[in-house]
ZAVEXSE-714323 format. One record per residue (C-alpha): x negated, y, z negated; residue in three letters. Coordinates in pm, 1 decimal. Last residue first. Example, Ala and Ser with C-alpha at 12.3 -4.5 7.8 and 13.67 -1.06 7.14 Angstrom:
<drenzas>
<drenza><X>-1367.0</X><Y>-106.0</Y><Z>-714.0</Z><code>SER</code></drenza>
<drenza><X>-1230.0</X><Y>-450.0</Y><Z>-780.0</Z><code>ALA</code></drenza>
</drenzas>
This chain:
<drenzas>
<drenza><X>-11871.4</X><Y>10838.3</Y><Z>-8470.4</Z><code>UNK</code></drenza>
<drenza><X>-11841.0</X><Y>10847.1</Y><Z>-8836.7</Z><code>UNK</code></drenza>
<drenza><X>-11831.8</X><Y>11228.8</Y><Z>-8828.7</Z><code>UNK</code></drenza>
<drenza><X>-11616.5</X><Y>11265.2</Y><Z>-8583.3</Z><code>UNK</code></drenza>
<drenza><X>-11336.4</X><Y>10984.2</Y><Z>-8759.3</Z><code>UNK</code></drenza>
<drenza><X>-11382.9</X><Y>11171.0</Y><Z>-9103.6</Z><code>UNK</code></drenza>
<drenza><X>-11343.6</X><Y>11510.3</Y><Z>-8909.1</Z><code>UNK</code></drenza>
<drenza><X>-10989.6</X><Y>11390.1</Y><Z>-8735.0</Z><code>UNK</code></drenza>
<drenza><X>-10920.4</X><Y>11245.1</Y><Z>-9046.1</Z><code>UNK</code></drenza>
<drenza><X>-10927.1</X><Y>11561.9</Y><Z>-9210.3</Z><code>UNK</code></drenza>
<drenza><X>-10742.9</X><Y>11751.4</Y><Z>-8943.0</Z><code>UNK</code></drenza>
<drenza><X>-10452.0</X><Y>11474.9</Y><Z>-8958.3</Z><code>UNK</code></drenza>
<drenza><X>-10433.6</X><Y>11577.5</Y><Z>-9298.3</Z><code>UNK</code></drenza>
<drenza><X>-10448.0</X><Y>11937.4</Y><Z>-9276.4</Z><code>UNK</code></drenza>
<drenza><X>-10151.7</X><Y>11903.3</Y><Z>-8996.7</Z><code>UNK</code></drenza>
<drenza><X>-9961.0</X><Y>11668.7</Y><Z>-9263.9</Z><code>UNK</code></drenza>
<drenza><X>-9984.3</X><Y>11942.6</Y><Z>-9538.0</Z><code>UNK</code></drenza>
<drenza><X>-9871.9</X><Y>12180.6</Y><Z>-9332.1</Z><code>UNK</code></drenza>
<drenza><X>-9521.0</X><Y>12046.5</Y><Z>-9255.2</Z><code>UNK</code></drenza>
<drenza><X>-9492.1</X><Y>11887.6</Y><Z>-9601.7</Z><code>UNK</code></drenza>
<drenza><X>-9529.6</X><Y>12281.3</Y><Z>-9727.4</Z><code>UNK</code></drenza>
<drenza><X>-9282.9</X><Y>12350.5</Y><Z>-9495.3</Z><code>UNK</code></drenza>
<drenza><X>-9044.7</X><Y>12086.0</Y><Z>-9583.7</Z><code>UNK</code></drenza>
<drenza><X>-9109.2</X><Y>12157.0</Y><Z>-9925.3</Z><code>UNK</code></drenza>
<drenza><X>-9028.8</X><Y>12486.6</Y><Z>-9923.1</Z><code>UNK</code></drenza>
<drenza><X>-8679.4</X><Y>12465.0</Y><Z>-9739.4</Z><code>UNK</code></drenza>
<drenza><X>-8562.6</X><Y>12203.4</Y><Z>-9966.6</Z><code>UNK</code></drenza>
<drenza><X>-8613.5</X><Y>12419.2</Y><Z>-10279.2</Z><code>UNK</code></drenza>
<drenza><X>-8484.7</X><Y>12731.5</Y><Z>-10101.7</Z><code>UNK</code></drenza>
<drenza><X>-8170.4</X><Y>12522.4</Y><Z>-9900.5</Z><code>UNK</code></drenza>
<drenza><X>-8073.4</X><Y>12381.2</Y><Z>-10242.5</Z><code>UNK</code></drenza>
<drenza><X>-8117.3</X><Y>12122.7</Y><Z>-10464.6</Z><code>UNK</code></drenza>
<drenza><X>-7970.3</X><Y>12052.0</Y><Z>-10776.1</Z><code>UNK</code></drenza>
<drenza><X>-8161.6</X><Y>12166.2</Y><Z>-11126.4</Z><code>UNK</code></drenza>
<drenza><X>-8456.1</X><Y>11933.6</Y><Z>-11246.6</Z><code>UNK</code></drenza>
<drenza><X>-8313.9</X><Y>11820.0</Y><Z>-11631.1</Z><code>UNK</code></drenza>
<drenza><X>-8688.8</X><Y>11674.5</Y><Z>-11770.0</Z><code>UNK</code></drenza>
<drenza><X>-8727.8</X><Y>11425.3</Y><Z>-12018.2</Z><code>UNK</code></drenza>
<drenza><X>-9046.9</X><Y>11347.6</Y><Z>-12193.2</Z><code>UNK</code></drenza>
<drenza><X>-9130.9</X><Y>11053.0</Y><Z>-12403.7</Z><code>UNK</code></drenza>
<drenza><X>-9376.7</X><Y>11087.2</Y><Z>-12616.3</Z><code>UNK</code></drenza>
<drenza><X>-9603.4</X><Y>10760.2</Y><Z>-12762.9</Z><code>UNK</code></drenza>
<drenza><X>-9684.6</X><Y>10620.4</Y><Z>-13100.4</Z><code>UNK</code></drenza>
<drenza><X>-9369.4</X><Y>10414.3</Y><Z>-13180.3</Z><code>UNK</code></drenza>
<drenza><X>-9076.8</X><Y>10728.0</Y><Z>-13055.6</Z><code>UNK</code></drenza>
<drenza><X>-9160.1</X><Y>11070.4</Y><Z>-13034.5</Z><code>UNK</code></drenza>
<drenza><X>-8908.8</X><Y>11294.0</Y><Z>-12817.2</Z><code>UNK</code></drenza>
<drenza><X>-9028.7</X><Y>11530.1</Y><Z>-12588.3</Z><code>UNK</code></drenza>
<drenza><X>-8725.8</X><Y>11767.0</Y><Z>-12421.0</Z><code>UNK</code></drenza>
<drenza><X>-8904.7</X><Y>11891.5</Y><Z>-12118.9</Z><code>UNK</code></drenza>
<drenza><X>-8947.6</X><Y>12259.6</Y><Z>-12012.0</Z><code>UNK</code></drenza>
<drenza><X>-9176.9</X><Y>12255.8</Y><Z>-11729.6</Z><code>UNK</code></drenza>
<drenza><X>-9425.5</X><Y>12502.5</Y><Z>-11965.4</Z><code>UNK</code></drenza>
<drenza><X>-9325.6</X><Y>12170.0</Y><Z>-12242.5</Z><code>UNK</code></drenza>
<drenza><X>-9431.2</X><Y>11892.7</Y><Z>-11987.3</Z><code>UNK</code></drenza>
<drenza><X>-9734.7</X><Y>12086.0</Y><Z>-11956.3</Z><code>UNK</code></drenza>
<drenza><X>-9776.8</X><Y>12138.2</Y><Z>-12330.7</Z><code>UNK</code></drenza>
<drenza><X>-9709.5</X><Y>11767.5</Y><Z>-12375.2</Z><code>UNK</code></drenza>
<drenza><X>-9958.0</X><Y>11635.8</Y><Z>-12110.5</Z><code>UNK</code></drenza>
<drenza><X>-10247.6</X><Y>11846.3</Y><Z>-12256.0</Z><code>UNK</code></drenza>
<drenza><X>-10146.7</X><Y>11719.5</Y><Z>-12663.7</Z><code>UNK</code></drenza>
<drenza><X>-10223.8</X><Y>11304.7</Y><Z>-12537.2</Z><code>UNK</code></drenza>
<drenza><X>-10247.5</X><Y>11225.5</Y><Z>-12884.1</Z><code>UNK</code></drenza>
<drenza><X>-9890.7</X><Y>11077.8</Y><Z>-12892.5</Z><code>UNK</code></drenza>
<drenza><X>-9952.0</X><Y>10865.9</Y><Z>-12573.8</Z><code>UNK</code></drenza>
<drenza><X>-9797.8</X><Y>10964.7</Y><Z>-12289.0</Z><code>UNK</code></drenza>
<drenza><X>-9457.8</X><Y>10940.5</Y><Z>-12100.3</Z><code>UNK</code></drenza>
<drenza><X>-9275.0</X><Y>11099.7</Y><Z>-11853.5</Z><code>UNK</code></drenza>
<drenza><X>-8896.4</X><Y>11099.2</Y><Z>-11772.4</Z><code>UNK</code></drenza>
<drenza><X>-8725.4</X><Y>11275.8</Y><Z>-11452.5</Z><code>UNK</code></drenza>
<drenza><X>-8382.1</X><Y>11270.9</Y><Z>-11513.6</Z><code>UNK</code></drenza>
<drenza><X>-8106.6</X><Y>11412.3</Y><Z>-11240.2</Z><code>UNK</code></drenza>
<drenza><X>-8290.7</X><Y>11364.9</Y><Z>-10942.7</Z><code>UNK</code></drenza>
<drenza><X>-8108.7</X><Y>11417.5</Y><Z>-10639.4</Z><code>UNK</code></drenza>
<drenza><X>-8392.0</X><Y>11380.2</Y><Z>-10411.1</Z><code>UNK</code></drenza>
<drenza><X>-8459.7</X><Y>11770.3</Y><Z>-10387.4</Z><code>UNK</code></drenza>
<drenza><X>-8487.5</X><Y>11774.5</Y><Z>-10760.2</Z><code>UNK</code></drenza>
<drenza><X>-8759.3</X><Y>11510.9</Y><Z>-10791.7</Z><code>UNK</code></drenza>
<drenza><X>-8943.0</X><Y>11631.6</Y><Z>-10584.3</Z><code>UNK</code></drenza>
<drenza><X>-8916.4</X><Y>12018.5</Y><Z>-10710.6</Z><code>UNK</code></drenza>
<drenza><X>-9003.7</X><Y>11840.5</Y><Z>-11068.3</Z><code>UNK</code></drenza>
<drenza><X>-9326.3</X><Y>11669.4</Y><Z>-10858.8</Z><code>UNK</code></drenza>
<drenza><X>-9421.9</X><Y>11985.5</Y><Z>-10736.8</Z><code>UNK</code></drenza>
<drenza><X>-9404.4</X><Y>12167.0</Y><Z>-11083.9</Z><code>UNK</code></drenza>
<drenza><X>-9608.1</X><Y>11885.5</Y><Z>-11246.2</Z><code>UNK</code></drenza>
<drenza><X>-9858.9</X><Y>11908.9</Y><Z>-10976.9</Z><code>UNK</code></drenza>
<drenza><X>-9935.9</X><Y>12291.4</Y><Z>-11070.5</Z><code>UNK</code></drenza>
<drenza><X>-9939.0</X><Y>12237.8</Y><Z>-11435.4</Z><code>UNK</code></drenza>
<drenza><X>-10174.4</X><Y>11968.7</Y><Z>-11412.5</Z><code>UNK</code></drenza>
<drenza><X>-10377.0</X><Y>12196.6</Y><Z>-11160.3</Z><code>UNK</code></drenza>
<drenza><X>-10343.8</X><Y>12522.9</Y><Z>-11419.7</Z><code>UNK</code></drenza>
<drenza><X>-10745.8</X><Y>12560.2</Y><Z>-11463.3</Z><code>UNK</code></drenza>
<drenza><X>-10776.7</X><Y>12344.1</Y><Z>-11816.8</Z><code>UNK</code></drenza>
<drenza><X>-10872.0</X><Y>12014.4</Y><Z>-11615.9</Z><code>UNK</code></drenza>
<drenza><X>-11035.6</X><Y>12024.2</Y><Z>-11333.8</Z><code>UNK</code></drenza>
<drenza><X>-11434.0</X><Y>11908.5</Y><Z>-11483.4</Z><code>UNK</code></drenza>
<drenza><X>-11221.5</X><Y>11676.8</Y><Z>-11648.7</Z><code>UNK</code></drenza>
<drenza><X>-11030.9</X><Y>11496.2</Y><Z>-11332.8</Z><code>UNK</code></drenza>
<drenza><X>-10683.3</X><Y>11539.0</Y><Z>-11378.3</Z><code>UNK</code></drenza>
<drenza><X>-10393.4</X><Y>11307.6</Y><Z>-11406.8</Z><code>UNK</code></drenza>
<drenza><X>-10005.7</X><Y>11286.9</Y><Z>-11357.6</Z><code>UNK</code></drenza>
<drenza><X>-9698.0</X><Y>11059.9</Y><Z>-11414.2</Z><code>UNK</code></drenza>
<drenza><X>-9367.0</X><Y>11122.1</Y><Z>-11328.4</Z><code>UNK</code></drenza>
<drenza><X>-9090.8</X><Y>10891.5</Y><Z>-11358.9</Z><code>UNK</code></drenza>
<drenza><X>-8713.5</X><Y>10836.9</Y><Z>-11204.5</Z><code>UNK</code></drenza>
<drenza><X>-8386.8</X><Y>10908.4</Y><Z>-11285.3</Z><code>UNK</code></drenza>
<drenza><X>-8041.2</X><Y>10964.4</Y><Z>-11086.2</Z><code>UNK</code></drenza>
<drenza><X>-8123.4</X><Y>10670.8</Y><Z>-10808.7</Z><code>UNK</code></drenza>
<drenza><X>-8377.6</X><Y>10645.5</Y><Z>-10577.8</Z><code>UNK</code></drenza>
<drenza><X>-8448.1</X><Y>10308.8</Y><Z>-10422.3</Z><code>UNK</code></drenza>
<drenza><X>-8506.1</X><Y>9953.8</Y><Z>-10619.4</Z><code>UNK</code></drenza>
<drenza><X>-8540.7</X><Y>10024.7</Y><Z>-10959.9</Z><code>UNK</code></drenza>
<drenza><X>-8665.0</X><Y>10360.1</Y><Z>-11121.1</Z><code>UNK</code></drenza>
<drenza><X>-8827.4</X><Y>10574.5</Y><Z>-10837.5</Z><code>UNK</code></drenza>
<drenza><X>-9167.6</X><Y>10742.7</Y><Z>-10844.5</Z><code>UNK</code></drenza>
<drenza><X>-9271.5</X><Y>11072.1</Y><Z>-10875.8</Z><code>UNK</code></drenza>
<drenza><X>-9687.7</X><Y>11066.8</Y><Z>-10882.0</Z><code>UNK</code></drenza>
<drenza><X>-9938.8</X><Y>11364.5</Y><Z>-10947.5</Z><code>UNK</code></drenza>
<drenza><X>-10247.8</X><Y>11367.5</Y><Z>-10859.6</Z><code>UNK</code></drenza>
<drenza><X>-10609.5</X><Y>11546.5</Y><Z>-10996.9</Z><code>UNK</code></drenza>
<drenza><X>-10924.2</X><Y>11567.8</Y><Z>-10785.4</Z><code>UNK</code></drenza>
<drenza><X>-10851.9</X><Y>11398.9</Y><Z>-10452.5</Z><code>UNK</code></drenza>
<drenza><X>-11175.2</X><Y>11469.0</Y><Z>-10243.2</Z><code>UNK</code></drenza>
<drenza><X>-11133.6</X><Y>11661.2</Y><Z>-9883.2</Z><code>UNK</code></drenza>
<drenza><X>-11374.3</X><Y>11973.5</Y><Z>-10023.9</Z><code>UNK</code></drenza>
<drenza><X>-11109.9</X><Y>11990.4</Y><Z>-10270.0</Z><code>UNK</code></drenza>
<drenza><X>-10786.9</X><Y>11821.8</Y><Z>-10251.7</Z><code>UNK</code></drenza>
<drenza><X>-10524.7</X><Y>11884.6</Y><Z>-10559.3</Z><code>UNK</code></drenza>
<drenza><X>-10296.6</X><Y>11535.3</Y><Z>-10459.8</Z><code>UNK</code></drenza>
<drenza><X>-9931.3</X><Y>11520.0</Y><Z>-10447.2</Z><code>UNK</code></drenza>
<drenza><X>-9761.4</X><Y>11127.8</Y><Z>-10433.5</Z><code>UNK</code></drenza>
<drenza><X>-9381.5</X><Y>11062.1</Y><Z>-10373.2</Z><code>UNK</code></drenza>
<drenza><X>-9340.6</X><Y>10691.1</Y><Z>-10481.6</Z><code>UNK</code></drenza>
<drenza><X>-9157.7</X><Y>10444.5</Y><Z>-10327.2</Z><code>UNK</code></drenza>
<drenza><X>-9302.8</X><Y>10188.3</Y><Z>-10512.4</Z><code>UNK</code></drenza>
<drenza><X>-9491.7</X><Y>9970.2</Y><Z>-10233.9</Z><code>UNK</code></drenza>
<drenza><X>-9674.6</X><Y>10344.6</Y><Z>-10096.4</Z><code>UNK</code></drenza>
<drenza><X>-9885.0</X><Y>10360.9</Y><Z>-10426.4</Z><code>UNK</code></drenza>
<drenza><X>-9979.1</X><Y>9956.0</Y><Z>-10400.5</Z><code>UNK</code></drenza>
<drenza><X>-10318.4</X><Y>9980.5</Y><Z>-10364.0</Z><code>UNK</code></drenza>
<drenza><X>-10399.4</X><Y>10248.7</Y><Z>-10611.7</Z><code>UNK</code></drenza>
<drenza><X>-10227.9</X><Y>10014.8</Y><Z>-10837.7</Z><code>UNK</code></drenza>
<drenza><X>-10436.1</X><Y>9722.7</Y><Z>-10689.7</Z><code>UNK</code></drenza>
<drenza><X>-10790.2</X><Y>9948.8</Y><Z>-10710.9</Z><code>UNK</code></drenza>
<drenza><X>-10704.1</X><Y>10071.4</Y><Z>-11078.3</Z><code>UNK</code></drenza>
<drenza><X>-10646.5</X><Y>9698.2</Y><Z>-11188.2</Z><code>UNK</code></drenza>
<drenza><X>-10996.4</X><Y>9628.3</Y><Z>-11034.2</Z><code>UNK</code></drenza>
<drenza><X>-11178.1</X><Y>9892.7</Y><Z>-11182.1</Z><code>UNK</code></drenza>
<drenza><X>-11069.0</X><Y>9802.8</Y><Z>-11494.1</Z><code>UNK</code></drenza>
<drenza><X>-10755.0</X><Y>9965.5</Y><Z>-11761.5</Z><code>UNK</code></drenza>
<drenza><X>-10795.9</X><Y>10094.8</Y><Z>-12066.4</Z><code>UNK</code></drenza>
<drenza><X>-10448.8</X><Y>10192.5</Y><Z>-12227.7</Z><code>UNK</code></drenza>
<drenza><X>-10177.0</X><Y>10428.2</Y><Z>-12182.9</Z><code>UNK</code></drenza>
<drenza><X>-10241.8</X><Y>10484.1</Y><Z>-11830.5</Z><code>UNK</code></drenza>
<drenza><X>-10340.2</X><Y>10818.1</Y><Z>-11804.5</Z><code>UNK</code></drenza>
<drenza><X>-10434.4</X><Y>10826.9</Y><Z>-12172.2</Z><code>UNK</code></drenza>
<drenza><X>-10706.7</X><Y>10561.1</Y><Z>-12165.0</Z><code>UNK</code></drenza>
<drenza><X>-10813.9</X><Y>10689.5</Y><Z>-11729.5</Z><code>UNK</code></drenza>
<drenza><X>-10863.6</X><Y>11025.6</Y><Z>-11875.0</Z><code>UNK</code></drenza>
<drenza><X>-11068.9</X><Y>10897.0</Y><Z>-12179.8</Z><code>UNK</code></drenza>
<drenza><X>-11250.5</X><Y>10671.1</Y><Z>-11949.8</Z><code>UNK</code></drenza>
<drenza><X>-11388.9</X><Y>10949.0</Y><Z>-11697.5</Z><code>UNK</code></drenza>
<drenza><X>-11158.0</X><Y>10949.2</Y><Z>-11417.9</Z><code>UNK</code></drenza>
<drenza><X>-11373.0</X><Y>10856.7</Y><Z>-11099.4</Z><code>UNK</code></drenza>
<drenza><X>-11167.4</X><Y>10517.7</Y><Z>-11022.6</Z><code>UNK</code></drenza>
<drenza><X>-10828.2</X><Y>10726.5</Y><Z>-11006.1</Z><code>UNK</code></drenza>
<drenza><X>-10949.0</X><Y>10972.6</Y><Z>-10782.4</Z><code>UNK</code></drenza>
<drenza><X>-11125.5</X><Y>10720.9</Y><Z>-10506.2</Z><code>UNK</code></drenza>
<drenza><X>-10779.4</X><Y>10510.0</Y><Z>-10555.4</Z><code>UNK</code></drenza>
<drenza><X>-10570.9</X><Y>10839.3</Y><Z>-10472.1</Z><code>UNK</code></drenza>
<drenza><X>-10834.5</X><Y>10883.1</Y><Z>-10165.2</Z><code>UNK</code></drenza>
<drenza><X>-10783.4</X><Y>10530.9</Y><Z>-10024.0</Z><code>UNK</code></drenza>
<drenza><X>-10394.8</X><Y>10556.9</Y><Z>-10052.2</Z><code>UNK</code></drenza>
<drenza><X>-10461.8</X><Y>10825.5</Y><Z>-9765.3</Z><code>UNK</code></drenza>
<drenza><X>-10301.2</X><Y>10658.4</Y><Z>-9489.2</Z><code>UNK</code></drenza>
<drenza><X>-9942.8</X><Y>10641.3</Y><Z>-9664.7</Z><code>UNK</code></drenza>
<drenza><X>-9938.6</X><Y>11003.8</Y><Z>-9685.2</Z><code>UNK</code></drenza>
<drenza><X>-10068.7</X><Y>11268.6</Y><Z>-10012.7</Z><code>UNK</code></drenza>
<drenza><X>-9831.4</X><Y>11560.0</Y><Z>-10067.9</Z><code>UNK</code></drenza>
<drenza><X>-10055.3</X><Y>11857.1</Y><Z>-10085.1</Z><code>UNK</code></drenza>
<drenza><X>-10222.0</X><Y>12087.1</Y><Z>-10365.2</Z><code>UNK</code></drenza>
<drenza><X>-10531.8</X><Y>12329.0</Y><Z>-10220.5</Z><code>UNK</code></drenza>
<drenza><X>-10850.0</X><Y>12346.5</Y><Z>-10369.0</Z><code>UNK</code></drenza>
<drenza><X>-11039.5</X><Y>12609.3</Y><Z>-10577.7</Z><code>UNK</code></drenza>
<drenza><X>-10909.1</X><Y>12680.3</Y><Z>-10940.8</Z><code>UNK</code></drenza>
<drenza><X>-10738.2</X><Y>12932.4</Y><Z>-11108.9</Z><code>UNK</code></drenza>
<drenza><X>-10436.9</X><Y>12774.5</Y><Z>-11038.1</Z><code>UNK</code></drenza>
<drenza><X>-10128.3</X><Y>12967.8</Y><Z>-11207.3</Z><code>UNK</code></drenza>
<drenza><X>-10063.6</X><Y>13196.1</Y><Z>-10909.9</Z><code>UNK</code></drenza>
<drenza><X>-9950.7</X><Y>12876.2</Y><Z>-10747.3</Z><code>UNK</code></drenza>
<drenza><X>-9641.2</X><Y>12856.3</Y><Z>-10947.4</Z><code>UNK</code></drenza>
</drenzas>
Protein backbone atom coordinates (compact mmCIF):
# COMPACT_ATOMS: atom_id res chain seq x y z
CA UNK A 1 0.00 0.00 0.00
CA UNK A 2 2.83 2.36 0.19
CA UNK A 3 2.37 3.58 -3.33
CA UNK A 4 -0.70 5.27 -1.85
CA UNK A 5 1.37 7.92 0.34
CA UNK A 6 1.97 10.84 -1.46
CA UNK A 7 3.49 12.24 1.34
CA UNK A 8 7.10 12.52 2.86
CA UNK A 9 7.88 10.38 5.97
CA UNK A 10 8.27 6.94 6.59
CA UNK A 11 5.46 4.64 8.69
CA UNK A 12 7.05 2.49 11.64
CA UNK A 13 5.88 0.60 14.63
CA UNK A 14 6.47 3.00 17.52
CA UNK A 15 8.53 1.09 20.91
CA UNK A 16 7.94 1.43 24.48
CA UNK A 17 10.68 4.33 24.63
CA UNK A 18 8.97 6.48 22.29
CA UNK A 19 5.52 6.93 24.23
CA UNK A 20 6.89 10.58 24.44
CA UNK A 21 6.51 11.12 20.66
CA UNK A 22 2.77 9.52 20.43
CA UNK A 23 1.90 12.08 23.37
CA UNK A 24 3.87 15.03 21.33
CA UNK A 25 1.32 13.88 18.28
CA UNK A 26 -1.66 13.61 20.17
CA UNK A 27 -1.25 17.10 22.05
CA UNK A 28 -0.60 18.94 18.52
CA UNK A 29 -3.99 17.71 16.92
CA UNK A 30 -5.89 20.71 16.18
CA UNK A 31 -9.26 20.39 18.32
CA UNK A 32 -11.45 19.09 15.63
CA UNK A 33 -8.95 16.13 15.17
CA UNK A 34 -8.49 15.58 18.80
CA UNK A 35 -13.14 15.93 19.03
CA UNK A 36 -13.44 13.09 16.52
CA UNK A 37 -10.33 11.15 17.51
CA UNK A 38 -11.60 10.62 20.72
CA UNK A 39 -15.19 11.06 20.44
CA UNK A 40 -15.31 14.02 22.54
CA UNK A 41 -12.98 16.96 23.77
CA UNK A 42 -10.56 15.83 25.76
CA UNK A 43 -7.49 18.23 27.89
CA UNK A 44 -4.07 18.29 27.73
CA UNK A 45 -3.83 16.40 30.71
CA UNK A 46 -6.15 13.43 29.77
CA UNK A 47 -4.14 13.29 26.39
CA UNK A 48 -0.74 13.19 28.43
CA UNK A 49 -2.11 9.98 30.79
CA UNK A 50 -3.47 8.12 27.66
CA UNK A 51 -0.34 8.88 25.88
CA UNK A 52 1.13 7.67 29.10
CA UNK A 53 -0.29 4.56 29.35
CA UNK A 54 0.08 3.33 25.39
CA UNK A 55 2.47 0.40 26.40
CA UNK A 56 -0.18 -0.57 29.76
CA UNK A 57 -2.85 -1.80 27.03
CA UNK A 58 -1.00 -3.96 25.04
CA UNK A 59 -1.34 -2.03 22.22
CA UNK A 60 0.60 -2.32 18.87
CA UNK A 61 1.33 1.41 17.97
CA UNK A 62 2.58 2.67 14.08
CA UNK A 63 3.59 6.18 13.79
CA UNK A 64 4.12 8.29 10.09
CA UNK A 65 7.63 9.97 11.36
CA UNK A 66 8.80 12.93 9.59
CA UNK A 67 11.84 14.77 10.26
CA UNK A 68 11.74 12.38 13.70
CA UNK A 69 8.10 14.00 14.69
CA UNK A 70 5.03 11.59 14.96
CA UNK A 71 2.53 13.06 12.51
CA UNK A 72 -0.43 10.68 12.30
CA UNK A 73 -0.63 7.02 14.47
CA UNK A 74 -2.39 4.33 14.39
CA UNK A 75 -3.19 2.05 17.51
CA UNK A 76 -4.37 -1.94 17.60
CA UNK A 77 -5.12 -2.69 20.90
CA UNK A 78 -6.45 -5.79 22.65
CA UNK A 79 -10.04 -6.31 24.10
CA UNK A 80 -9.66 -7.62 27.78
CA UNK A 81 -6.76 -8.85 29.29
CA UNK A 82 -4.32 -10.32 26.34
CA UNK A 83 -5.24 -10.89 22.72
CA UNK A 84 -8.09 -12.68 22.00
CA UNK A 85 -10.26 -12.96 18.51
CA UNK A 86 -11.20 -9.04 18.47
CA UNK A 87 -9.62 -6.09 19.26
CA UNK A 88 -9.80 -2.10 18.24
CA UNK A 89 -8.17 0.21 16.00
CA UNK A 90 -8.11 3.67 16.30
CA UNK A 91 -6.16 6.22 14.14
CA UNK A 92 -5.41 10.03 13.70
CA UNK A 93 -3.76 12.48 11.44
CA UNK A 94 -2.39 15.71 11.86
CA UNK A 95 -4.35 18.25 9.29
CA UNK A 96 -1.66 19.57 7.37
CA UNK A 97 -1.22 15.23 6.73
CA UNK A 98 -4.35 14.48 6.20
CA UNK A 99 -5.78 13.82 2.54
CA UNK A 100 -2.11 12.30 1.30
CA UNK A 101 -3.00 8.38 1.89
CA UNK A 102 -1.21 8.28 5.67
CA UNK A 103 -4.66 7.30 7.34
CA UNK A 104 -4.99 4.85 4.74
CA UNK A 105 -1.50 3.73 5.10
CA UNK A 106 -1.70 3.11 9.06
CA UNK A 107 -5.01 1.51 8.71
CA UNK A 108 -3.50 -1.18 6.43
CA UNK A 109 -0.62 -1.82 9.02
CA UNK A 110 -2.74 -2.07 11.82
CA UNK A 111 -5.28 -4.71 9.76
CA UNK A 112 -1.83 -6.75 8.92
CA UNK A 113 -1.43 -6.47 12.97
CA UNK A 114 -4.17 -7.50 13.69
CA UNK A 115 -4.11 -10.45 11.29
CA UNK A 116 -0.75 -11.77 12.24
CA UNK A 117 -2.03 -11.96 15.99
CA UNK A 118 -4.92 -14.05 15.16
CA UNK A 119 -7.30 -11.39 14.89
CA UNK A 120 -10.51 -12.35 13.77
CA UNK A 121 -12.53 -8.80 14.41
CA UNK A 122 -10.92 -5.70 14.40
CA UNK A 123 -13.76 -2.99 15.30
CA UNK A 124 -13.37 0.85 14.98
CA UNK A 125 -15.46 3.46 15.88
CA UNK A 126 -16.14 7.22 15.09
CA UNK A 127 -18.53 9.60 15.32
CA UNK A 128 -21.21 9.71 12.52
CA UNK A 129 -19.73 12.94 11.00
CA UNK A 130 -16.41 11.64 11.07
CA UNK A 131 -16.90 10.86 6.76
CA UNK A 132 -12.54 10.53 6.48
CA UNK A 133 -12.52 7.56 8.96
CA UNK A 134 -15.44 5.82 7.12
CA UNK A 135 -14.01 5.96 3.61
CA UNK A 136 -10.77 4.54 5.03
CA UNK A 137 -12.40 1.93 6.92
CA UNK A 138 -14.48 1.38 3.65
CA UNK A 139 -10.87 1.20 1.06
CA UNK A 140 -9.98 -1.59 4.09
CA UNK A 141 -13.28 -2.98 3.45
CA UNK A 142 -15.21 -2.71 6.78
CA UNK A 143 -18.83 -3.43 7.31
CA UNK A 144 -19.99 0.17 9.12
CA UNK A 145 -22.99 -0.08 10.90
CA UNK A 146 -24.74 3.16 12.47
CA UNK A 147 -25.94 2.77 15.77
CA UNK A 148 -26.91 6.23 18.42
CA UNK A 149 -24.77 8.80 16.52
CA UNK A 150 -21.57 6.92 16.00
CA UNK A 151 -20.17 4.01 13.25
CA UNK A 152 -19.01 1.10 14.16
CA UNK A 153 -16.67 -0.60 11.83
CA UNK A 154 -15.83 -4.22 11.59
CA UNK A 155 -13.10 -5.55 9.78
CA UNK A 156 -12.62 -9.66 8.82
CA UNK A 157 -8.37 -9.52 8.59
CA UNK A 158 -7.63 -12.90 6.71
CA UNK A 159 -5.21 -15.61 8.72
CA UNK A 160 -1.72 -15.17 8.74
CA UNK A 161 0.78 -16.48 6.77
CA UNK A 162 4.55 -16.67 6.19
CA UNK A 163 4.09 -13.31 3.59
CA UNK A 164 2.15 -11.27 6.15
CA UNK A 165 4.42 -12.43 9.01
CA UNK A 166 7.45 -12.22 6.98
CA UNK A 167 6.85 -8.39 6.23
CA UNK A 168 6.34 -7.29 9.40
CA UNK A 169 9.16 -8.81 10.92
CA UNK A 170 11.28 -7.05 8.50
CA UNK A 171 9.72 -3.97 8.54
CA UNK A 172 9.91 -4.29 12.67
CA UNK A 173 13.56 -5.17 11.95
CA UNK A 174 14.20 -1.74 10.36
CA UNK A 175 12.10 0.16 12.14
CA UNK A 176 13.97 -0.57 15.46
CA UNK A 177 17.54 0.25 13.77
CA UNK A 178 15.91 3.84 12.68
CA UNK A 179 14.87 4.13 16.12
CA UNK A 180 17.86 3.43 17.93
CA UNK A 181 19.49 5.88 15.20
CA UNK A 182 17.14 8.59 16.34
CA UNK A 183 17.95 8.38 19.81
CA UNK A 184 21.36 8.01 19.13
CA UNK A 185 21.08 11.76 17.44
CA UNK A 186 18.64 13.03 20.25
CA UNK A 187 21.29 11.79 22.90
CA UNK A 188 24.38 13.67 20.51
CA UNK A 189 22.67 16.46 20.21
CA UNK A 190 21.79 16.95 23.90
CA UNK A 191 25.26 16.21 24.85
Amino acid sequence: MSDQLSIEGAIRKLWPTETDKFRDHLLRLDKESRRLRFAHAVSDTFIEEYAGRMTEFGSVVYGHIVDGHVRGAAELRRLGDSWGQEAEAAFSVEKAYQDHGVGTELMGRVVRAARNRGIRRLYMSCLAENSKMQAIARKHEADLRFEYGEVIGEIMPETPNYFSIMAEAAEDRVGFMIAVLELHSRIVRAA
